[in-house]
C-alpha positions as CSV (number, residue, x, y, z in Angstrom):
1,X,66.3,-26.7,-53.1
2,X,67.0,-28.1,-49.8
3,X,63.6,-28.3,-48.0
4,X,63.1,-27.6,-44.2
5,X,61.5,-31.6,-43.8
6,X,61.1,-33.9,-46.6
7,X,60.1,-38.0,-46.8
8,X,62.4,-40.8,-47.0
9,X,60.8,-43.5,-49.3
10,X,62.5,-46.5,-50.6
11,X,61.9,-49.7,-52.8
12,X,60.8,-51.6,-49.5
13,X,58.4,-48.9,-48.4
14,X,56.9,-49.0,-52.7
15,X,57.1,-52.9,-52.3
16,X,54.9,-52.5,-49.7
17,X,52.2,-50.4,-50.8
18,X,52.4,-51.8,-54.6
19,X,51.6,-55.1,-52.1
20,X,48.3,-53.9,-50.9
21,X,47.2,-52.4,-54.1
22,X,47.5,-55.6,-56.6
23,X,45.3,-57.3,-53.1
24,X,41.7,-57.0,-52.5
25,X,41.4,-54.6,-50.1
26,X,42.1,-50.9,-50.0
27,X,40.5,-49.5,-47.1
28,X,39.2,-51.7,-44.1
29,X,41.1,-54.1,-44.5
30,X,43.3,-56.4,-42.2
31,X,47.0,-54.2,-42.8
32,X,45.2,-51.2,-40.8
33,X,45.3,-53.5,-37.9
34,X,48.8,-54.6,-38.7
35,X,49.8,-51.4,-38.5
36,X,48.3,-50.6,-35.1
37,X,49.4,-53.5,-33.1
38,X,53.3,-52.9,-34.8
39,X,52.6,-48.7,-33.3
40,X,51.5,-50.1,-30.1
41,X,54.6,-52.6,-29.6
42,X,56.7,-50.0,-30.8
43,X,55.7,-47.7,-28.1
44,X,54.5,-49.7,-25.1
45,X,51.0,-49.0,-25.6
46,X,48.4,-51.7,-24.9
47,X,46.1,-50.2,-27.9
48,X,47.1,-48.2,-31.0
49,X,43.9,-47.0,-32.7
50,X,44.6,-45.4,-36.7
51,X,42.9,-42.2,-38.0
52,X,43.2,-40.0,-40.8
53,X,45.7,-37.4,-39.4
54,X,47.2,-35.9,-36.2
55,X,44.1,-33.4,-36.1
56,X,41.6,-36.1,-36.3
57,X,43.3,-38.3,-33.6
58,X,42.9,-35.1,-31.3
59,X,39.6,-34.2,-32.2
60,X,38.8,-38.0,-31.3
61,X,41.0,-37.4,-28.0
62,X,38.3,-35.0,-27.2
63,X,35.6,-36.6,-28.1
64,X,36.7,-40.1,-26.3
65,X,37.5,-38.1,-22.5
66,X,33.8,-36.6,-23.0
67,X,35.2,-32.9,-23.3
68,X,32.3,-30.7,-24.7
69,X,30.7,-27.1,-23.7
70,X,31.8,-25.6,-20.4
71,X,34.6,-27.3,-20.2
72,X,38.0,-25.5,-20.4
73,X,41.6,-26.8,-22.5
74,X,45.0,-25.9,-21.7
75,X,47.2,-26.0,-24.0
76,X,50.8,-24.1,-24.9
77,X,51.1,-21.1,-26.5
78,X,53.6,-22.5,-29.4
79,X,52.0,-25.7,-31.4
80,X,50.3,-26.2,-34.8
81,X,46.7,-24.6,-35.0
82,X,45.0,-28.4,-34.5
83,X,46.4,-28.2,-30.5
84,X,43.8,-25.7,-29.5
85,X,41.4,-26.6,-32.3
86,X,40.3,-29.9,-31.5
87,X,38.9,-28.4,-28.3
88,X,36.9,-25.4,-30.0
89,X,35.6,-28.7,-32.5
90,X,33.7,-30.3,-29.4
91,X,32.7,-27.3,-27.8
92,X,35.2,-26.5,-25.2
93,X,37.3,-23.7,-24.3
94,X,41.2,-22.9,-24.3
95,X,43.2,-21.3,-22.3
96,X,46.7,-20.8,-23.7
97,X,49.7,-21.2,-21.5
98,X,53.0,-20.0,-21.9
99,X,56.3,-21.9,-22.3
100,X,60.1,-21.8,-21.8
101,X,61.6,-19.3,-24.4
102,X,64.5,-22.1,-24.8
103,X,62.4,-24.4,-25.3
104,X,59.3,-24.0,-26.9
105,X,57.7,-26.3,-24.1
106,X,55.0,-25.7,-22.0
107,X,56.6,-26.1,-18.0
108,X,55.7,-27.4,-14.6
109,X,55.7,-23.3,-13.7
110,X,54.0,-22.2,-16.6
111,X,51.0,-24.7,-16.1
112,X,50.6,-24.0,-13.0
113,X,50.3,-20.4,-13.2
114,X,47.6,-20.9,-16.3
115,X,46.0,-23.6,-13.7
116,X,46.1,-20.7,-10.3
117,X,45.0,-17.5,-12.8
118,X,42.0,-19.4,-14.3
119,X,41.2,-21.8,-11.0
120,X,37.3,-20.4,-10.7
121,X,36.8,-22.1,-14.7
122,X,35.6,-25.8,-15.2
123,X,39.1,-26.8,-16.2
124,X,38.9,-30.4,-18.1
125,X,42.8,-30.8,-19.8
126,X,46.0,-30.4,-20.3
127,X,47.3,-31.1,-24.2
128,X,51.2,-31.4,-23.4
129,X,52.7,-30.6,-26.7
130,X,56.2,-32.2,-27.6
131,X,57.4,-29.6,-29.7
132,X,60.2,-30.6,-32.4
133,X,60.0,-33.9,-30.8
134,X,61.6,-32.7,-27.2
135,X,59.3,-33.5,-23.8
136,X,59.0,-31.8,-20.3
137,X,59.0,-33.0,-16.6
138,X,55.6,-35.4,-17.7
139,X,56.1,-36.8,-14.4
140,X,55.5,-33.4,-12.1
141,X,53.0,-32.1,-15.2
142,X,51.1,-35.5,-14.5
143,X,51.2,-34.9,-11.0
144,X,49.8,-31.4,-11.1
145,X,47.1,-32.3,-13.8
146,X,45.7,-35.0,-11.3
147,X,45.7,-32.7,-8.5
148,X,43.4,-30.3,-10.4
149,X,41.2,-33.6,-11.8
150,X,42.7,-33.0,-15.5
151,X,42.7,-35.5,-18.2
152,X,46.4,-35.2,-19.6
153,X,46.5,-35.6,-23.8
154,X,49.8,-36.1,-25.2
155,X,50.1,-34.0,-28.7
156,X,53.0,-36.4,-29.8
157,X,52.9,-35.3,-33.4
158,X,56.4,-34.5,-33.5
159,X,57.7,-37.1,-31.0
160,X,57.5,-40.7,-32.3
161,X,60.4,-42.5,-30.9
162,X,61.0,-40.0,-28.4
163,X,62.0,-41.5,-24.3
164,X,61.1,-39.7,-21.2
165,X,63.4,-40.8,-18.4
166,X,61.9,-40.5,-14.5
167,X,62.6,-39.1,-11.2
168,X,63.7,-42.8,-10.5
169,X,66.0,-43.6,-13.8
170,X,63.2,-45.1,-15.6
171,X,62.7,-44.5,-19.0
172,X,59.0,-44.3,-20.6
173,X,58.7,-44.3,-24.7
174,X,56.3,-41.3,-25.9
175,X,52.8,-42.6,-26.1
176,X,53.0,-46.0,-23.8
177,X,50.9,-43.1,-21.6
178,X,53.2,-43.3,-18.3
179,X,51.7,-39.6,-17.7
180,X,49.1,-39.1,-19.9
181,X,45.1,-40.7,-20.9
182,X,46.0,-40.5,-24.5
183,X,48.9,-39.8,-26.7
184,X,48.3,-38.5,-30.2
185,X,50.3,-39.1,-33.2
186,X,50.8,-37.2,-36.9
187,X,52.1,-39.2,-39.5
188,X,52.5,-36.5,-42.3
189,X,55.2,-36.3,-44.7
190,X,57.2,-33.8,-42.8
191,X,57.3,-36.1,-40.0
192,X,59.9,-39.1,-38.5
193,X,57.6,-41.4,-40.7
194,X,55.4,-40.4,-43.7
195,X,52.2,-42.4,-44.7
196,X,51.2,-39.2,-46.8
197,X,48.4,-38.4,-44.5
198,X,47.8,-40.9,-41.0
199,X,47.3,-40.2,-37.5
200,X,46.7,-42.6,-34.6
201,X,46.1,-42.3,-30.9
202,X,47.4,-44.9,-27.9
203,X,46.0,-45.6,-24.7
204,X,46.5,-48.5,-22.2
205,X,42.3,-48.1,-21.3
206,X,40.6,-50.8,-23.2
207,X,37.0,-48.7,-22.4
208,X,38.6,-45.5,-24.3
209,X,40.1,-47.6,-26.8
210,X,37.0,-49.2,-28.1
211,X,35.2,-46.0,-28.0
212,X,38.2,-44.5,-30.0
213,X,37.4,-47.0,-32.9
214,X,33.8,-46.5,-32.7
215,X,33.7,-42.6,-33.3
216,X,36.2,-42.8,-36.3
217,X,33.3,-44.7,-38.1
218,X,30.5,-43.1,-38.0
219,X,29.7,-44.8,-34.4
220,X,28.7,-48.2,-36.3
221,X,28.9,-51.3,-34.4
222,X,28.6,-54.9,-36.9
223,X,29.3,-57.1,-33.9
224,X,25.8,-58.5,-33.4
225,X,26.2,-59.3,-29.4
226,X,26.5,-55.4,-29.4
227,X,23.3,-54.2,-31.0
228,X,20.6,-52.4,-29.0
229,X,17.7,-53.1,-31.9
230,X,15.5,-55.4,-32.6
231,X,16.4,-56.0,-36.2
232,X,18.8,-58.7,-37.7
233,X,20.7,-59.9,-40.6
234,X,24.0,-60.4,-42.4
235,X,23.5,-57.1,-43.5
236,X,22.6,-55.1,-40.7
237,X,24.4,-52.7,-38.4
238,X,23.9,-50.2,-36.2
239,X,24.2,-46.2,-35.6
240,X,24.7,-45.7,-31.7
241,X,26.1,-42.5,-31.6
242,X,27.1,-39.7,-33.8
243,X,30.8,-40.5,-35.1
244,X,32.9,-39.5,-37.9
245,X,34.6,-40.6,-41.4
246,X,38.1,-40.6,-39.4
247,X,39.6,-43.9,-41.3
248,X,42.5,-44.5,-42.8
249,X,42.9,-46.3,-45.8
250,X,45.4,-50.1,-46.3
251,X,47.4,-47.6,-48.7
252,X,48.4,-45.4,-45.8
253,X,48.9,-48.4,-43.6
254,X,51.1,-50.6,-45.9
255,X,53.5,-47.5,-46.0
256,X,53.2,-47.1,-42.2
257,X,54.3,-50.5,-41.6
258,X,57.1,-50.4,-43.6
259,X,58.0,-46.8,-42.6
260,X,58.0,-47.9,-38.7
261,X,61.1,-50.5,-39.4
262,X,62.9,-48.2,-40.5
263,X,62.3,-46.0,-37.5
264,X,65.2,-46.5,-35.4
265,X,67.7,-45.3,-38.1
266,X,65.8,-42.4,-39.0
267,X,66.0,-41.4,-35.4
268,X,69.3,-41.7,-35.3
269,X,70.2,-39.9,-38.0
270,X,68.0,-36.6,-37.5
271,X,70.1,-37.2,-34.0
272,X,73.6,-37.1,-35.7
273,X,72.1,-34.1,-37.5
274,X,71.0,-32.2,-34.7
275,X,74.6,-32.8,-33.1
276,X,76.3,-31.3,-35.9
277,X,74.0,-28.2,-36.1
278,X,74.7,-27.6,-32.1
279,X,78.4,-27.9,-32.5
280,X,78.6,-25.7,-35.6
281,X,76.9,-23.2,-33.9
282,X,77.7,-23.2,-30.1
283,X,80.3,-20.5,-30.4
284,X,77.9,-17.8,-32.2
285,X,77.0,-14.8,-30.5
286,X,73.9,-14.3,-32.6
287,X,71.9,-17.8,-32.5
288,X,71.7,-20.4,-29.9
289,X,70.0,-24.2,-30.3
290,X,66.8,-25.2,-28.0
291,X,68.3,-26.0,-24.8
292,X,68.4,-29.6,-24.9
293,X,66.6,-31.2,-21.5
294,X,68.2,-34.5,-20.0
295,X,65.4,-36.4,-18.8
296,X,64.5,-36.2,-22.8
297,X,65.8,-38.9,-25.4
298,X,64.2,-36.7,-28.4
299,X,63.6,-38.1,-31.9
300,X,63.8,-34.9,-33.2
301,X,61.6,-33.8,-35.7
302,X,62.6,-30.4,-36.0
303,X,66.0,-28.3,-35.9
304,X,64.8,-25.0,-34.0
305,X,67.9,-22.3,-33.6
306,X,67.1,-19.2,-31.6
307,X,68.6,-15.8,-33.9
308,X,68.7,-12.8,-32.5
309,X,67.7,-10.8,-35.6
310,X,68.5,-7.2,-34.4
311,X,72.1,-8.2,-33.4
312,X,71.9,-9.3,-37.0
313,X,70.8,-6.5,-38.7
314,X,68.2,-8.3,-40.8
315,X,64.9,-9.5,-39.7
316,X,63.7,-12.8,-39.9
317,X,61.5,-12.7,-43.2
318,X,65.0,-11.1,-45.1
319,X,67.2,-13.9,-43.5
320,X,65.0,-16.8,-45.1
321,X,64.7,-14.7,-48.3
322,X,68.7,-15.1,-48.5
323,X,68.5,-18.6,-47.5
324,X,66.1,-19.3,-50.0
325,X,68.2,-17.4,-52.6
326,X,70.6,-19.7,-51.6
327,X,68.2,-22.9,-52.3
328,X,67.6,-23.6,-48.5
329,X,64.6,-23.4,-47.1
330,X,63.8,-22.8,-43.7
331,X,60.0,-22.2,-41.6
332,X,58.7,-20.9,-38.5
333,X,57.4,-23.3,-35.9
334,X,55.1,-22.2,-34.3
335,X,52.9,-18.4,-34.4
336,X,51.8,-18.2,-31.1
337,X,47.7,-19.4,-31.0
338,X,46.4,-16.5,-29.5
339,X,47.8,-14.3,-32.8
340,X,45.5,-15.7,-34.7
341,X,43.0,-13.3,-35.5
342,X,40.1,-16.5,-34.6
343,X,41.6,-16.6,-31.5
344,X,41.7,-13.0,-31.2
345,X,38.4,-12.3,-32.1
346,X,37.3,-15.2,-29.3
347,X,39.6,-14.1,-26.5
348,X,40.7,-11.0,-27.2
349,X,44.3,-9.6,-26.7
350,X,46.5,-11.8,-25.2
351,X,50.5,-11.8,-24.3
352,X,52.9,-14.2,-22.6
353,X,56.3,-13.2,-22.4
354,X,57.4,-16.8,-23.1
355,X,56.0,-17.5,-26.1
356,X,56.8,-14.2,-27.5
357,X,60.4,-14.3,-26.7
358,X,60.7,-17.7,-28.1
359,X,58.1,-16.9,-31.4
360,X,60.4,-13.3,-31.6
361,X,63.7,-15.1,-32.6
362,X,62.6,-18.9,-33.7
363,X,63.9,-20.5,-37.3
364,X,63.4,-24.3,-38.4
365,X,66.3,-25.7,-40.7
366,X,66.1,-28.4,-42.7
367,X,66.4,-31.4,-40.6
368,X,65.2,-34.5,-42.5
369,X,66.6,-38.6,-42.7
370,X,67.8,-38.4,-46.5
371,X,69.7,-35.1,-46.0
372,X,73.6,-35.8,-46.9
373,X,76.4,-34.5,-45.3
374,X,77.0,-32.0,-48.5
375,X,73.6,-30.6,-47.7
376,X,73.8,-30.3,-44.0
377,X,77.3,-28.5,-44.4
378,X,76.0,-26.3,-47.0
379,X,72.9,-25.2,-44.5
380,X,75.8,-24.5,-42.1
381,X,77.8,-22.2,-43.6
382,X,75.2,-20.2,-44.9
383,X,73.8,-20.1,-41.4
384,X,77.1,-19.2,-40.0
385,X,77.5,-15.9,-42.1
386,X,75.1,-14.8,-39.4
387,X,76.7,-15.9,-36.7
């Protein structure tokens, strides 16, 4: 079975891990910090701070930028449940807003129309969400957030080693924060790196950074110039606000490390990939690839093609049957947010053209480092039989 994402693990990556679990420490130990400061310098950040996964490091986002009850979220129709969740987790509100149906993305047009139709709420943030690794204008959607007093979150899950390039030629990596307060980062299997489960968060503001660290453990502070008691001893520490179990363990870390050298190749071959895939299927009248935006370098994460299913004949859920027949699977990224009967129940019926022109005709094939060339053409011609 070809899968739609899979890990690429070799001997250095086992070496690695095998490393930290013959040492003495498993969790808390010094490779977690390693791993951050080797995440910060590969992406510009002045802090990288490690958590459990991509949901926890937005949940934390939240929790860091003081978003709670009464406050409202934007965030785009298309993206993994966690996008929107994070904000019901502390309190808040979400208003979805639509995207490009080429795209996926949320736009400069589209936020402002969700910022205009709900300008009378207490609007808080914006969570720009890279989908399949791919960013939007983050310069003009940076300058429209401030305008409006928003805190801009980067949901970067997709978009490790991803380059936005400005009005003026410069280029920013994905989660140095050019245009954002905080950039958040998955690090499951399926992604550009695997640790098994990890997420992180980066920010250039020491203050947030600090208070980052302090809610993913349990809000304890050990550094004795820090407590607010009266007691003392080598033993003591100190609860100063409610925080959470949002660690990640030296296992995790000791594969991130080794997973981030390796980063550049993988990014250039899901590149090579997603090349292919557009040129095999440029000429078809029934499918079209996510229009690809210039000021974007993408590490792609994902290979989205658009199908037109009733100039097929077939619809979507019979198409990946015969794929799958065929021993290549395939997935749907992402069920527009507001389907989801939680959401439904909360908000009530909801449509945006957008998302449901891009939801109507979306399909993810397999896109992942240790796919060969037999397996990508194979993927091909089967996709082509529905061209």
């Amino acid at each position: 079975m070809i899968p739609y994402g899979r890990h690429h693990i070799d001997q250095q990556d086992i070496d690695q891990v095998i490393e930290v679990l013959k040492g003495d420490w498993l969790t808390c130990g010094p490779i977690i910090e390693t791993f951050e400061n080797e995440l910060a310098q590969q992406v510009g950040a002045k802090h990288a701070i490690a958590c459990s996964n991509g949901t926890t490091a937005l949940h934390l986002a939240m929790l860091a930028l003081n978003i709670g009850i009464n406050d409202i979220v934007l965030v785009p129709a298309i993206t993994f449940l966690a996008s929107a969740n994070a904000a019901r987790y502390v309190g808040a509100d979400v208003v979805f807003v639509d995207v490009d149906p080429q795209t996926g993305l949320m736009t400069l047009d589209t936020l402002k129309t969700a910022i205009a139709t709900n300008k009378d709420k207490n609007l808080k943030a914006v969570v720009n969400v890279h989908l399949a690794g791919q960013c939007e204008d983050l310069e003009e959607i940076y300058k429209i957030s401030r305008q409006h007093g928003l805190f801009i979150i980067e949901d970067a899950a997709h978009a490790l080693g991803t380059t936005y390039t400005d009005e003026r030629g410069k280029n920013h990596l994905i989660g140095a924060n050019s245009f954002s307060d905080l950039t958040t980062f998955s690090f499951h299997p399926v992604k550009t790196i695997a640790m098994g489960e990890g997420g992180a968060l980066t920010t250039q503001d020491s203050q947030i950074a600090a208070r980052l660290k302090l809610l993913r453990s349990h809000g304890m502070v050990r550094e004795a110039s820090q407590w607010q008691g009266g007691e003392t001893g080598p033993w003591y520490y100190e609860m100063q606000e409610l925080g959470y179990n949002y660690r990640l363990s030296d296992i995790n870390c000791a594969l991130g490390v080794s997973q981030l050298k390796k980063l550049e190749s993988f990014v250039a071959k899901r590149s090579g990939m997603v090349d292919q895939y557009d040129r095999a299927f440029a000429l078809s009248s029934t499918m079209t690839p996510l229009t690809k935006l210039t000021a974007s370098r993408t590490a792609w994460h994902l290979y989205i093609v658009l199908m037109d299913f009733a100039k097929i004949g077939l619809s979507r859920a019979e198409v990946m049957k015969q794929l799958k027949d065929k021993g290549i699977g395939t997935q749907v990224h992402y069920i527009p947010l507001y389907h989801q009967p939680y959401y439904k129940n909360l908000y009530g019926m909801i449509t945006l053209p957008g998302a449901e022109a891009y939801y109507t005709s979306c399909l993810s094939l397999p896109l992942y480092a240790s796919l060969t060339q037999k397996q990508q053409d194979a993927v091909i011609k089967a996709i082509l039989n529905y061209a």
